[in-house]
DRENTORKOL-3810 file (N, C-alpha, C; in nm, 4 decimals):
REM DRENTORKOL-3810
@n.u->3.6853; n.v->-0.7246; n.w->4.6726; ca.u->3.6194; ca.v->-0.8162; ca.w->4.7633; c.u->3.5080; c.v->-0.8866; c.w->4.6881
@n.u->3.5291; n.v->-1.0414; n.w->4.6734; ca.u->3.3992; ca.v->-1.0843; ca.w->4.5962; c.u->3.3359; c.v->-1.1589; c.w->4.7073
@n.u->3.1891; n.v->-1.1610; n.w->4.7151; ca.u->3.1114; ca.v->-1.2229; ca.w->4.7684; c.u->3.1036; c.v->-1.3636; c.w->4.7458
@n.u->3.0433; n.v->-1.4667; n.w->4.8146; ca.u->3.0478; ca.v->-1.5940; ca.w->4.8123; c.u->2.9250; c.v->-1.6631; c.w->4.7531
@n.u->2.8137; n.v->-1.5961; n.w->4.7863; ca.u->2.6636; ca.v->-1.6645; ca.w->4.7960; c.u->2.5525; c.v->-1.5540; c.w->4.7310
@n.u->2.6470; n.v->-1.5238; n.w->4.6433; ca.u->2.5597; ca.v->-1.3917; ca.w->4.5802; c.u->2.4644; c.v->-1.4447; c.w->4.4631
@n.u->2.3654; n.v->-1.4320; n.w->4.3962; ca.u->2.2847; ca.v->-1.5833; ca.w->4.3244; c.u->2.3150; c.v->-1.4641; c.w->4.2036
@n.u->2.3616; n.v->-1.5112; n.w->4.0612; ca.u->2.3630; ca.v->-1.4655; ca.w->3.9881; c.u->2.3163; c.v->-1.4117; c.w->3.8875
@n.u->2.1660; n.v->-1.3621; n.w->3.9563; ca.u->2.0818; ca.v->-1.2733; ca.w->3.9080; c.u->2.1371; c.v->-1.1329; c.w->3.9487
@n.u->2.2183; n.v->-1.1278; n.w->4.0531; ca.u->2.3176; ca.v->-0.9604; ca.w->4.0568; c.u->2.4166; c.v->-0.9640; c.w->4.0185
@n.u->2.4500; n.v->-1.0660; n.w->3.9479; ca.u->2.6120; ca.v->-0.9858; ca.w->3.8213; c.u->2.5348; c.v->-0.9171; c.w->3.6969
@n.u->2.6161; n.v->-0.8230; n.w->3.6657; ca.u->2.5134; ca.v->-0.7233; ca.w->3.6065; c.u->2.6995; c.v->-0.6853; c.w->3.5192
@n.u->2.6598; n.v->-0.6209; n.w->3.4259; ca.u->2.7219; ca.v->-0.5333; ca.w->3.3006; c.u->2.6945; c.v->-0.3766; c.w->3.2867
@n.u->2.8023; n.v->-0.3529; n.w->3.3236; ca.u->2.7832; ca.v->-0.1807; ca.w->3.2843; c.u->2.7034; c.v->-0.1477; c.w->3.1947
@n.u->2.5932; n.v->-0.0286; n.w->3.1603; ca.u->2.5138; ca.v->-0.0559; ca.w->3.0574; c.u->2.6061; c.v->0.0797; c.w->2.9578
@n.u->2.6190; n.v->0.0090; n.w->2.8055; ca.u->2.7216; ca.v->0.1119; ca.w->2.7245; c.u->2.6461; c.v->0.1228; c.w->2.6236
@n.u->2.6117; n.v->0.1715; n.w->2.5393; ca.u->2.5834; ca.v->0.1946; ca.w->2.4319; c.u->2.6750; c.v->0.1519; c.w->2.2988
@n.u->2.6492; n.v->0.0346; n.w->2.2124; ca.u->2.7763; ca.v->-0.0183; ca.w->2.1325; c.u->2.7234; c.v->0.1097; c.w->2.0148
@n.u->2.6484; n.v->0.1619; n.w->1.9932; ca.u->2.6152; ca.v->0.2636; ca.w->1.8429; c.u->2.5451; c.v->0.3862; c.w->1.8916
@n.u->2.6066; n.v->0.4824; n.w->1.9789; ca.u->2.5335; ca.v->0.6011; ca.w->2.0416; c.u->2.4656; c.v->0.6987; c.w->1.9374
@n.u->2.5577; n.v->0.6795; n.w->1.7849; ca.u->2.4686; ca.v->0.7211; ca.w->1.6718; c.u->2.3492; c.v->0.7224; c.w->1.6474
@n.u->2.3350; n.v->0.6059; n.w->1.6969; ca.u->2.1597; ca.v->0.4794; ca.w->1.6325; c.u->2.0741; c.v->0.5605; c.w->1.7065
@n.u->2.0653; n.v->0.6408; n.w->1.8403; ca.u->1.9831; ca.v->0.6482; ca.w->1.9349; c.u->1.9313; c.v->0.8271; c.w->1.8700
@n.u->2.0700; n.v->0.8818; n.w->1.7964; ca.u->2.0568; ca.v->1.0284; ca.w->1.7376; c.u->1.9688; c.v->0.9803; c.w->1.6172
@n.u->1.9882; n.v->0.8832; n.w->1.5480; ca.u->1.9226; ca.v->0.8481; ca.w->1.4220; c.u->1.7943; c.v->0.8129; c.w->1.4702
@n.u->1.7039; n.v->0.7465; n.w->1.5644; ca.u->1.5657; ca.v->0.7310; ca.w->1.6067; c.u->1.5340; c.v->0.8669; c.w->1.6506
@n.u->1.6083; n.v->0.9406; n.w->1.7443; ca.u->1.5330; ca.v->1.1029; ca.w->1.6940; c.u->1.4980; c.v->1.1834; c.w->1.6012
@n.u->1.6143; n.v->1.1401; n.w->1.5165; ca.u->1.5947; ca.v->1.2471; ca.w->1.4261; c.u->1.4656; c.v->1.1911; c.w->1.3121
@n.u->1.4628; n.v->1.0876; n.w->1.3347; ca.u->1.3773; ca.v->0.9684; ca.w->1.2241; c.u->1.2101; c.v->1.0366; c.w->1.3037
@n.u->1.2004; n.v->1.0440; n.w->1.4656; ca.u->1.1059; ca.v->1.0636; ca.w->1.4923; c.u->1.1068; c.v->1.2423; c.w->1.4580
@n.u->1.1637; n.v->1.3302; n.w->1.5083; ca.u->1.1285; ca.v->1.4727; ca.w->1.4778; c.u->1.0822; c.v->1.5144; c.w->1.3557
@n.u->1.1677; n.v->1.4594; n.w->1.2421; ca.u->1.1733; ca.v->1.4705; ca.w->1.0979; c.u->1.1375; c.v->1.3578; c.w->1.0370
@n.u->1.0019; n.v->1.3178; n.w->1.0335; ca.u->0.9853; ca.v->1.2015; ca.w->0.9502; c.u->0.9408; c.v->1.2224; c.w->0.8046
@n.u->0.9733; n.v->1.3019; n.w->0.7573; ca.u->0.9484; ca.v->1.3195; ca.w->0.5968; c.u->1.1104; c.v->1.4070; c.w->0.5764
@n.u->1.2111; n.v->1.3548; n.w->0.6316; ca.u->1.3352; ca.v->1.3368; ca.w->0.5407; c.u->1.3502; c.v->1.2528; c.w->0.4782
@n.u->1.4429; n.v->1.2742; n.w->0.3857; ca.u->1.4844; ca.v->1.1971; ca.w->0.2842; c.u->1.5984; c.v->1.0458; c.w->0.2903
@n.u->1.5802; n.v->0.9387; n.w->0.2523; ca.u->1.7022; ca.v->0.8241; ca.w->0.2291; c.u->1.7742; c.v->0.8989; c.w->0.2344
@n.u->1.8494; n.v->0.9912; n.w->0.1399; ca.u->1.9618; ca.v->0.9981; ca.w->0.1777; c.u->2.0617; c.v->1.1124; c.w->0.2802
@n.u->1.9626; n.v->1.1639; n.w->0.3760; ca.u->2.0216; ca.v->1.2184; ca.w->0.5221; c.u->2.0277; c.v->1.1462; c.w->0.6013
@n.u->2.0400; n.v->1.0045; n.w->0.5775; ca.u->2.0356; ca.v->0.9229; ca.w->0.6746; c.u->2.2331; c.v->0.8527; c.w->0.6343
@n.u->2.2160; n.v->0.8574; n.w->0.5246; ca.u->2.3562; ca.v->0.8292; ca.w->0.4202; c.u->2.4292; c.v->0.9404; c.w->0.5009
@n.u->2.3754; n.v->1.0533; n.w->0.4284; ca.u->2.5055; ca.v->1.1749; ca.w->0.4984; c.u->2.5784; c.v->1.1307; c.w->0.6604
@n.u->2.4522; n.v->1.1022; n.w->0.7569; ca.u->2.4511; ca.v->1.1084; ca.w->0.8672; c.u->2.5912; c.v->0.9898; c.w->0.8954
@n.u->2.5642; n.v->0.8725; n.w->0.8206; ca.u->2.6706; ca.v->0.7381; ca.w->0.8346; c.u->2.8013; c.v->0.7935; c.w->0.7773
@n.u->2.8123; n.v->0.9108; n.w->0.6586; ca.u->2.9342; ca.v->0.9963; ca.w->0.5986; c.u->3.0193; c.v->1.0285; c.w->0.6902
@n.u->2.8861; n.v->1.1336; n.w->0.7578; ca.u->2.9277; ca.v->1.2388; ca.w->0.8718; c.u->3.0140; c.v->1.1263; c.w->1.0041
@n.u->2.9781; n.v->1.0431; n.w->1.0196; ca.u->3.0174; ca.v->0.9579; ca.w->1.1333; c.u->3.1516; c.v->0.9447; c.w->1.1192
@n.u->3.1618; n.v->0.8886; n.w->0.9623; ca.u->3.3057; ca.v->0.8523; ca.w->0.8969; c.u->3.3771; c.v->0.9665; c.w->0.9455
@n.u->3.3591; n.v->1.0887; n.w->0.8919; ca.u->3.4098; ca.v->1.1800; ca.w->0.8825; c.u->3.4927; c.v->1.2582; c.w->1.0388
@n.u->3.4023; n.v->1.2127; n.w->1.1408; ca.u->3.4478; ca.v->1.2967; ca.w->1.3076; c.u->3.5091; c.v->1.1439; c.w->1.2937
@n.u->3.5426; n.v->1.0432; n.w->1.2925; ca.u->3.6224; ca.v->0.9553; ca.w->1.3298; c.u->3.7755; c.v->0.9405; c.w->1.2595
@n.u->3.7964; n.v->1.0176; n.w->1.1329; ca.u->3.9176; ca.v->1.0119; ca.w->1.0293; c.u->3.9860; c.v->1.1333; c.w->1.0948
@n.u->3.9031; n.v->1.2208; n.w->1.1790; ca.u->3.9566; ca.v->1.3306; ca.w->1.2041; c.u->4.0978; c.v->1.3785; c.w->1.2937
@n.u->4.1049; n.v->1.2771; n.w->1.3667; ca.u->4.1510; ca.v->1.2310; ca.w->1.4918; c.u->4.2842; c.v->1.1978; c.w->1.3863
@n.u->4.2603; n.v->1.1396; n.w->1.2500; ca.u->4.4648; ca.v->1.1005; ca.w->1.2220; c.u->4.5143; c.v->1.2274; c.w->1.1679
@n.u->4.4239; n.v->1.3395; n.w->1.1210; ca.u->4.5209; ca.v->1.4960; ca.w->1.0914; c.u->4.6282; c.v->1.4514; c.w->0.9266
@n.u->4.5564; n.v->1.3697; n.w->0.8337; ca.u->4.6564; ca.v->1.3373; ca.w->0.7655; c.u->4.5511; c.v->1.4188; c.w->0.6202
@n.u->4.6379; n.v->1.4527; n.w->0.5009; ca.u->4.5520; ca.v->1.5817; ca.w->0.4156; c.u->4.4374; c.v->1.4968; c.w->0.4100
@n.u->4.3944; n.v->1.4070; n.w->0.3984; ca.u->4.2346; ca.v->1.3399; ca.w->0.3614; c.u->4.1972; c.v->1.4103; c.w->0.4522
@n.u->4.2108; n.v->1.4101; n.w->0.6167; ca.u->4.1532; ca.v->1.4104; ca.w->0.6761; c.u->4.1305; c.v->1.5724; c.w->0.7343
@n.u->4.2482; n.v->1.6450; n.w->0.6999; ca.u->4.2363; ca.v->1.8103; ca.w->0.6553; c.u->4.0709; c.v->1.8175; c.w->0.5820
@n.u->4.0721; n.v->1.7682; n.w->0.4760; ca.u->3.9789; ca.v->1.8205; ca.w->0.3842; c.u->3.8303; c.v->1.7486; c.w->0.4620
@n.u->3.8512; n.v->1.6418; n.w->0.5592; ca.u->3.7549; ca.v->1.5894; ca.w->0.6299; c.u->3.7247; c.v->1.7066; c.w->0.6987
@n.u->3.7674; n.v->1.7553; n.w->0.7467; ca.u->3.7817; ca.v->1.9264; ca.w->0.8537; c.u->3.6429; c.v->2.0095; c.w->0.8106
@n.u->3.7127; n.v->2.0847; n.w->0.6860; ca.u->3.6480; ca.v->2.1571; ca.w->0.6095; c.u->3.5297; c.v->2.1392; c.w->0.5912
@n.u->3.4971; n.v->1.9737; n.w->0.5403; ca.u->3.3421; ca.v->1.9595; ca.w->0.4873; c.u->3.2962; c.v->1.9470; c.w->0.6063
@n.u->3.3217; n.v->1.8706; n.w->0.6914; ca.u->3.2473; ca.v->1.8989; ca.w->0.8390; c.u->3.1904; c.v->2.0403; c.w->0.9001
@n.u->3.2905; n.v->2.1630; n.w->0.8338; ca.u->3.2482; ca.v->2.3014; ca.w->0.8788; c.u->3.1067; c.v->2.3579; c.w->0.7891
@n.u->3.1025; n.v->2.2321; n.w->0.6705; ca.u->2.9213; ca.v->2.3481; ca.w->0.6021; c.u->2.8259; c.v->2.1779; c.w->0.6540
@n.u->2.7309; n.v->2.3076; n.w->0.6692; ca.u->2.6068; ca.v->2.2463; ca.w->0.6652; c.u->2.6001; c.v->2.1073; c.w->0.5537
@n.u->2.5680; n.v->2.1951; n.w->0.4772; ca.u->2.5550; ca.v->2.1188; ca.w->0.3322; c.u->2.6180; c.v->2.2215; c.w->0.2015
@n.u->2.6584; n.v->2.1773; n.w->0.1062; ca.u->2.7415; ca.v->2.1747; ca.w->-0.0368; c.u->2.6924; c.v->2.0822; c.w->-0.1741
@n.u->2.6861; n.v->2.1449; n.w->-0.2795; ca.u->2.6475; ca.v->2.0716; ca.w->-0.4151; c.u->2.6955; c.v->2.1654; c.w->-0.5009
@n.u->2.6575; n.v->2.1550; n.w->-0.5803; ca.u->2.7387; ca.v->2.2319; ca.w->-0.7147; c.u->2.6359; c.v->2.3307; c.w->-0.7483
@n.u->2.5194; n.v->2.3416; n.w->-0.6883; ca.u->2.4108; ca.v->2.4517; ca.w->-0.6495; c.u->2.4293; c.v->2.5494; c.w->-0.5329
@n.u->2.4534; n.v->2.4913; n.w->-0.4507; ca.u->2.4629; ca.v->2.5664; ca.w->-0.3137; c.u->2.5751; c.v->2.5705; c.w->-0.1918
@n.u->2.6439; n.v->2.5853; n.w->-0.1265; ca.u->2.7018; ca.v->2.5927; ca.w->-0.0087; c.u->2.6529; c.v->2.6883; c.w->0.1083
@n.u->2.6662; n.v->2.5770; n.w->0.2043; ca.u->2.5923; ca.v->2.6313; ca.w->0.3560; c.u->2.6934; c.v->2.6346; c.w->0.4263
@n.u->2.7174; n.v->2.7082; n.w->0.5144; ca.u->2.8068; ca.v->2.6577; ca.w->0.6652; c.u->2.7256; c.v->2.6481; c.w->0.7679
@n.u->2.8063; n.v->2.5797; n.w->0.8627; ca.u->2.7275; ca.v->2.5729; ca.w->0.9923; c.u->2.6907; c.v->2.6864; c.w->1.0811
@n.u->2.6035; n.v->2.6913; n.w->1.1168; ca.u->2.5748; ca.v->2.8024; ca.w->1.1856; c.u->2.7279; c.v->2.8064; c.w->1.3134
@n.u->2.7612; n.v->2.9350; n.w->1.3491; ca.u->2.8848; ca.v->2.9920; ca.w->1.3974; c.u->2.8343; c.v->3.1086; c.w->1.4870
@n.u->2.8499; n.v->3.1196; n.w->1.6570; ca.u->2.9545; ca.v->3.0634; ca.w->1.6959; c.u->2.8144; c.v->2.9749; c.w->1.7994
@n.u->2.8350; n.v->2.8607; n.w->1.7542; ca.u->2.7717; ca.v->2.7534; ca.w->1.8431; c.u->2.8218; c.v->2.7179; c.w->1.9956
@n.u->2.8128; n.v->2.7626; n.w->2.1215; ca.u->2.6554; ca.v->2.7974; ca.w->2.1412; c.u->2.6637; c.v->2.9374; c.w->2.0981
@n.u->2.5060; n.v->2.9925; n.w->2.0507; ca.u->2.5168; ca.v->3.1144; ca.w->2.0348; c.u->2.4545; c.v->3.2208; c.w->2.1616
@n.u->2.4418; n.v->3.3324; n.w->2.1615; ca.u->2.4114; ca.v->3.4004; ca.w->2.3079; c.u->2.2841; c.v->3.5030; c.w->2.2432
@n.u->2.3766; n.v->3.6002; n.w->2.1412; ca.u->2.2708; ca.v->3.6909; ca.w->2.1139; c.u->2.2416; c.v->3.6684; c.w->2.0092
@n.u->2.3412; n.v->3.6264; n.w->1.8919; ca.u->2.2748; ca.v->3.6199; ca.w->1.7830; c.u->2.3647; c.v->3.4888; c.w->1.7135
@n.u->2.3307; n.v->3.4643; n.w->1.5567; ca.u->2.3993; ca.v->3.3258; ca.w->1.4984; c.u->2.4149; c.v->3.3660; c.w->1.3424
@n.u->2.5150; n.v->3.3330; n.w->1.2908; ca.u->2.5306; ca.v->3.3561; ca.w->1.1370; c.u->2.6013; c.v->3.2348; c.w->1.0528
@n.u->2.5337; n.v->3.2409; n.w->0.9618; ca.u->2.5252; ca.v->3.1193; ca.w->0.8825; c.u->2.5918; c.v->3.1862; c.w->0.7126
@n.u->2.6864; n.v->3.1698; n.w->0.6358; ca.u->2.7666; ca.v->3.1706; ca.w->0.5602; c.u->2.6947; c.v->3.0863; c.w->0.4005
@n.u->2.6672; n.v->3.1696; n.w->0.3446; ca.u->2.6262; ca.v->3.0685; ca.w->0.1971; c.u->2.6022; c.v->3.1305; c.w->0.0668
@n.u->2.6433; n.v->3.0291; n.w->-0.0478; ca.u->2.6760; ca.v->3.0391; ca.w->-0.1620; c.u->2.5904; c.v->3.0194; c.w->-0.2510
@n.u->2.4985; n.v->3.0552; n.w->-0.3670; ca.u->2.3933; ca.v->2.9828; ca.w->-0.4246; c.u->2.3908; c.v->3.0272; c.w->-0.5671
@n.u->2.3211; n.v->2.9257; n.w->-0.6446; ca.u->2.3277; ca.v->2.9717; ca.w->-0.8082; c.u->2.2234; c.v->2.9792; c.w->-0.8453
@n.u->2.2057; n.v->3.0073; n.w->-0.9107; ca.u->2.0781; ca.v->3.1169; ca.w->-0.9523; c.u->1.9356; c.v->2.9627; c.w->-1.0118
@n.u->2.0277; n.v->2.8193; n.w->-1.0098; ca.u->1.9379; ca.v->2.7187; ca.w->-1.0721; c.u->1.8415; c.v->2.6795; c.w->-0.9417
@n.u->1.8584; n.v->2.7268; n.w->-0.8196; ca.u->1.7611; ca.v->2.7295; ca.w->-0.6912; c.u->1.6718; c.v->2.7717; c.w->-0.6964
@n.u->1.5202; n.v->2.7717; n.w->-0.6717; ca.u->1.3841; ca.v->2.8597; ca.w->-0.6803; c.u->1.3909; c.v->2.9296; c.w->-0.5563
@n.u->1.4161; n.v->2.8155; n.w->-0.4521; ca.u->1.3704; ca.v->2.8334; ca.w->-0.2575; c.u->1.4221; c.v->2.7755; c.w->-0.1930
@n.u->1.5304; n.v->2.8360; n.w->-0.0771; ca.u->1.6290; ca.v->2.7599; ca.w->0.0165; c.u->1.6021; c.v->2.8425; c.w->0.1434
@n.u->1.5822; n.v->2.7458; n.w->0.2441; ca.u->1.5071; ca.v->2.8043; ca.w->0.3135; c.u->1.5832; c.v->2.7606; c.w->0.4617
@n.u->1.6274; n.v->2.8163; n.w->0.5836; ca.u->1.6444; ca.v->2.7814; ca.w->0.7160; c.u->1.5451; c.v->2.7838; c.w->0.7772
@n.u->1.5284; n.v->2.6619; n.w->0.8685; ca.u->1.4019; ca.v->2.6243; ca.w->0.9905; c.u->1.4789; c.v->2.6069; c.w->1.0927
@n.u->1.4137; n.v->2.6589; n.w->1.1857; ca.u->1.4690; ca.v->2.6000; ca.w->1.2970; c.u->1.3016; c.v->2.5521; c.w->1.4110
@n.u->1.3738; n.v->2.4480; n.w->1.4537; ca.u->1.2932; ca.v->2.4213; ca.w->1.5591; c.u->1.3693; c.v->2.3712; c.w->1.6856
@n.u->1.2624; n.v->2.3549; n.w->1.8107; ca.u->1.2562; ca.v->2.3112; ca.w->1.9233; c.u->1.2862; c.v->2.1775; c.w->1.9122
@n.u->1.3580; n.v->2.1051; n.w->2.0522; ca.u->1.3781; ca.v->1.9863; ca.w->2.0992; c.u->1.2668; c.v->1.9284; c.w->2.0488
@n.u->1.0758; n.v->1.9355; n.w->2.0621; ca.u->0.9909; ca.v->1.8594; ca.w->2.0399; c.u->0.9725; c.v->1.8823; c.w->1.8929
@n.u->1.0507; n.v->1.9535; n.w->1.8187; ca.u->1.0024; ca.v->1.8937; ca.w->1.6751; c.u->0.9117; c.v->2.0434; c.w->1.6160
@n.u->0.8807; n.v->2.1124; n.w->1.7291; ca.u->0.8171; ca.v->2.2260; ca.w->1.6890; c.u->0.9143; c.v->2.3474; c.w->1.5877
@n.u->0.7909; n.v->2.4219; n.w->1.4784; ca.u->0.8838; ca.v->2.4791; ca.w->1.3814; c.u->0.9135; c.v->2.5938; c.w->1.4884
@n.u->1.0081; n.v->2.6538; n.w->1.4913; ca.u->1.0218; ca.v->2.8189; ca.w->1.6041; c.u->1.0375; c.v->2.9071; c.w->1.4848
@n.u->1.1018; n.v->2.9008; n.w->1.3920; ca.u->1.1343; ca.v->3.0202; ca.w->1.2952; c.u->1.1798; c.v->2.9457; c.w->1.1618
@n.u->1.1693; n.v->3.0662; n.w->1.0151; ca.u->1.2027; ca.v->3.0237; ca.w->0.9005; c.u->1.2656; c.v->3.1420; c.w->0.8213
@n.u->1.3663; n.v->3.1111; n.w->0.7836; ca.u->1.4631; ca.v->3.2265; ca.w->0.7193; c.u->1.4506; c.v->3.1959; c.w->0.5715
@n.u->1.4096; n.v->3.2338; n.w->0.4695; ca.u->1.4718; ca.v->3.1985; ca.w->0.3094; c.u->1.6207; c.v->3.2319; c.w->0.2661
@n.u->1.6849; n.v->3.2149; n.w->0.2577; ca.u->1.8230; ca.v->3.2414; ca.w->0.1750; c.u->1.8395; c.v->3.3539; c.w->0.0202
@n.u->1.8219; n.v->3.4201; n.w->0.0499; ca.u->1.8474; ca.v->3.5221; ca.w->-0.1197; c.u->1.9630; c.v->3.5427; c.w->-0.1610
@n.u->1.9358; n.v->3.5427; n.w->-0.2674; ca.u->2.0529; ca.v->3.5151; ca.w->-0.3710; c.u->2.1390; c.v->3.6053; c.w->-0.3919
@n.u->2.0682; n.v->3.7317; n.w->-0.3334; ca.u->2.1675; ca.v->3.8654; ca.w->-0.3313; c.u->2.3059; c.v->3.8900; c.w->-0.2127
@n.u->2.2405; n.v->3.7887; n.w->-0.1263; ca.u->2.3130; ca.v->3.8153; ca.w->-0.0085; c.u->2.3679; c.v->3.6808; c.w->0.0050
@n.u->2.5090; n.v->3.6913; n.w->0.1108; ca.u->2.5761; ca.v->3.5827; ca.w->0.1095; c.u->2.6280; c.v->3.5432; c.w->0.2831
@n.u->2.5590; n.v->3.5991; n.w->0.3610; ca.u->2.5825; ca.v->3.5801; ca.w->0.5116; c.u->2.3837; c.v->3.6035; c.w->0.5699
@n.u->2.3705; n.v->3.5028; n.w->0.6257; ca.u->2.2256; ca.v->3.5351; ca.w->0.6906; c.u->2.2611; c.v->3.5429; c.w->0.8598
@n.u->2.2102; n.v->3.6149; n.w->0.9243; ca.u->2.2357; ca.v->3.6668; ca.w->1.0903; c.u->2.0596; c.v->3.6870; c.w->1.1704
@n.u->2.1128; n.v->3.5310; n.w->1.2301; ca.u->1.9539; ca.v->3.5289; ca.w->1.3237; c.u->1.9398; c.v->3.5898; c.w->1.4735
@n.u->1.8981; n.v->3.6223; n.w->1.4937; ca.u->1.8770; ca.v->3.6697; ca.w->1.6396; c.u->1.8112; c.v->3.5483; c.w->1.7144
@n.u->1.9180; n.v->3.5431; n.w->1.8046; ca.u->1.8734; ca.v->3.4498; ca.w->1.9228; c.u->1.8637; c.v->3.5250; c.w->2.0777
@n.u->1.8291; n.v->3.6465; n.w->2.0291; ca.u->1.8196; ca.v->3.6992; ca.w->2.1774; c.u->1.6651; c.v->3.6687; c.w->2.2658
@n.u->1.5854; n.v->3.6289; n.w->2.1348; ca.u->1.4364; ca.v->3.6035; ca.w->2.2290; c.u->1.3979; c.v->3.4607; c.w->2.2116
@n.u->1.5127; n.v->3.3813; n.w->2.1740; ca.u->1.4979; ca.v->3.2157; ca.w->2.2047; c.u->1.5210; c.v->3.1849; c.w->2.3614
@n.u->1.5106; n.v->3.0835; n.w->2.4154; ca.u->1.5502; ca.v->3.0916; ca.w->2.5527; c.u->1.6916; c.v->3.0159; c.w->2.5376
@n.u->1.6896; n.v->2.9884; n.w->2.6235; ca.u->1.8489; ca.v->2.8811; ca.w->2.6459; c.u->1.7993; c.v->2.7256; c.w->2.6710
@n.u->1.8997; n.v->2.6741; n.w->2.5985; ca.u->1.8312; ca.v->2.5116; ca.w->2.5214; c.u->1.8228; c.v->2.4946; c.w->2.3881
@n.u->1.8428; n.v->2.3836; n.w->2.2906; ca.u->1.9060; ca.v->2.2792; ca.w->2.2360; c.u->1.8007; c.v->2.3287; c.w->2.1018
@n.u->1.8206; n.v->2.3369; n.w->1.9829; ca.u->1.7563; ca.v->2.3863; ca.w->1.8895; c.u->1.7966; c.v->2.2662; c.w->1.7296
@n.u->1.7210; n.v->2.2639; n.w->1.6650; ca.u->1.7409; ca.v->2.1953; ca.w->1.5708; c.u->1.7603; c.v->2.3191; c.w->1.3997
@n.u->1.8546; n.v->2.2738; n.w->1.3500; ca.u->1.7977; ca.v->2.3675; ca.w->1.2145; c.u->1.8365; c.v->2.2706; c.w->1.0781
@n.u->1.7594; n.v->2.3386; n.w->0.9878; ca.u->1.7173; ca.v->2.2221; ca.w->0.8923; c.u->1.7212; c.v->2.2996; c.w->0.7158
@n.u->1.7830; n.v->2.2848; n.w->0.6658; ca.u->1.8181; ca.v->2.3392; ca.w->0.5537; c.u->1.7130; c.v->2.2461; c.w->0.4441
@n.u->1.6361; n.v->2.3728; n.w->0.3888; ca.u->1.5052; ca.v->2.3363; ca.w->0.2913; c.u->1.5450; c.v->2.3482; c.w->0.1367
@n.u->1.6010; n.v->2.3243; n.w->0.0129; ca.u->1.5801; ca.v->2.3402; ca.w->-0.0774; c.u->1.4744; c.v->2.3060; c.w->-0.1727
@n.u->1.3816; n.v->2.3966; n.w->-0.2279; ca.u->1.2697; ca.v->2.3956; ca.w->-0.2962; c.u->1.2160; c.v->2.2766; c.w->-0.2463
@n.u->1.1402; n.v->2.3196; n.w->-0.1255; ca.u->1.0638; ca.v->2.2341; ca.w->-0.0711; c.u->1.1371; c.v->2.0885; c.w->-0.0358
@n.u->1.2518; n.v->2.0564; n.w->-0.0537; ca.u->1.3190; ca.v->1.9105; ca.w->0.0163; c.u->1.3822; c.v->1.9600; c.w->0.0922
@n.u->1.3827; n.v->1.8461; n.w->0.2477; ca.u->1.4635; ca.v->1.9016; ca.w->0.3542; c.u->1.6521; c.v->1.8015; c.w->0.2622
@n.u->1.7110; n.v->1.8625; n.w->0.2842; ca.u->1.8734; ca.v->1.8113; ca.w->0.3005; c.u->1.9339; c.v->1.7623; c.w->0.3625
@n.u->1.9320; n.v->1.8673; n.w->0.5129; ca.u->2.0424; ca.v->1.9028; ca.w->0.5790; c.u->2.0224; c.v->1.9393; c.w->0.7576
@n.u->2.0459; n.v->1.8580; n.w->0.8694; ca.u->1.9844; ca.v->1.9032; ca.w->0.9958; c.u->2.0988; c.v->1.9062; c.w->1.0784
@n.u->2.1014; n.v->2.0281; n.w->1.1633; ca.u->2.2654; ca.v->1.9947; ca.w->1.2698; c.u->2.1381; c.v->2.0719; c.w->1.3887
@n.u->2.2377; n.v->2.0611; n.w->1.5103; ca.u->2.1899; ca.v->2.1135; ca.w->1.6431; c.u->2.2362; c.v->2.2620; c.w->1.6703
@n.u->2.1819; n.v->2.3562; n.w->1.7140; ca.u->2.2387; ca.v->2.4898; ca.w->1.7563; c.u->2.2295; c.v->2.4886; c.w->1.8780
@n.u->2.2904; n.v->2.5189; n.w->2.0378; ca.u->2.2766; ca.v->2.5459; ca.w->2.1553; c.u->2.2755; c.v->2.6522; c.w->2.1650
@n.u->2.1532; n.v->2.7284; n.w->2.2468; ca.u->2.1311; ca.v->2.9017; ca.w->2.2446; c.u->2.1888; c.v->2.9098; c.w->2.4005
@n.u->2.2721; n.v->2.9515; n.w->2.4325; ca.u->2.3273; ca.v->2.9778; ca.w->2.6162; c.u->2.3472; c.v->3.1380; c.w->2.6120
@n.u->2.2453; n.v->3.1773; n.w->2.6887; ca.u->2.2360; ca.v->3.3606; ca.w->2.7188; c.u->2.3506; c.v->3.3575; c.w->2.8445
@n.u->2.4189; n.v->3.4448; n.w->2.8239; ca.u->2.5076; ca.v->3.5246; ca.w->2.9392; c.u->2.4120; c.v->3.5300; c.w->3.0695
@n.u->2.4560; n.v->3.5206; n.w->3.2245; ca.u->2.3766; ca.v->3.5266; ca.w->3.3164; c.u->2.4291; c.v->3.6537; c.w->3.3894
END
């Protein structure tokens, strides 16, 4: 049913978002403003990467994989923290060579606040956080090598009710 005498200050446009990325990239630009140029690169990678995923062809196999670590170099390998959301606790998977001084997990709060900091040792190759005295809600974590941040993904903490 269209109206006749409607003045066309009320035709209006669904409001969509053409780059829902851009809006994750001004957060993260505001939470973390002493990251680096190039997590902003990864971030446009990473985009590539959940969009190739969808054709299942071997590129896009191996697109899979790197999507599952954190971060990777010929120094270090991270995985993503597992099993996202987590309830009681969270474990994170990693590889490191001895040319590292300090690699470090942060995690913080939605506002940017630090909540906790794990170092990574070289002896051990699985780190296991307890999320039983986080609450439930949206967490940031942030992979530190000798003092440079790298690497940031989201953790969701959801406790059993």
């Amino acid at each position: 049913m269209k109206f006749s005498n409607v003045p066309a200050v009320l035709n209006y446009k669904p409001l969509s978002l053409q780059k829902p990325m851009a809006l994750n990239n001004f957060y993260r630009s505001l939470l973390f403003s002493n990251t680096s140029a190039t997590e902003s690169t990864a971030v446009v990678a990473s985009e590539a990467v959940e969009k190739t995923v969808e054709k299942r062809s071997p590129v896009a196999e191996t697109s899979v994989r790197l999507e599952e670590q954190l971060y990777s170099n010929d120094k270090i390998t991270v995985s993503n923290i597992y099993p996202n959301p987590a309830s009681e606790y969270a474990e994170v998977d990693y590889a490191m060579s001895a040319d590292i001084r300090d690699a470090k997990l942060i995690f913080y709060n939605v506002l940017g606040s630090q909540m906790q900091e794990y170092s990574l040792s070289r002896n051990e190759s699985k780190l296991r956080i307890n999320t039983r005295e986080m609450s439930t809600g949206l967490y940031f974590y942030q992979l530190a090598l000798d003092g440079k941040k790298v690497a940031t993904k989201k953790m969701l903490v959801r406790h059993q009710q």
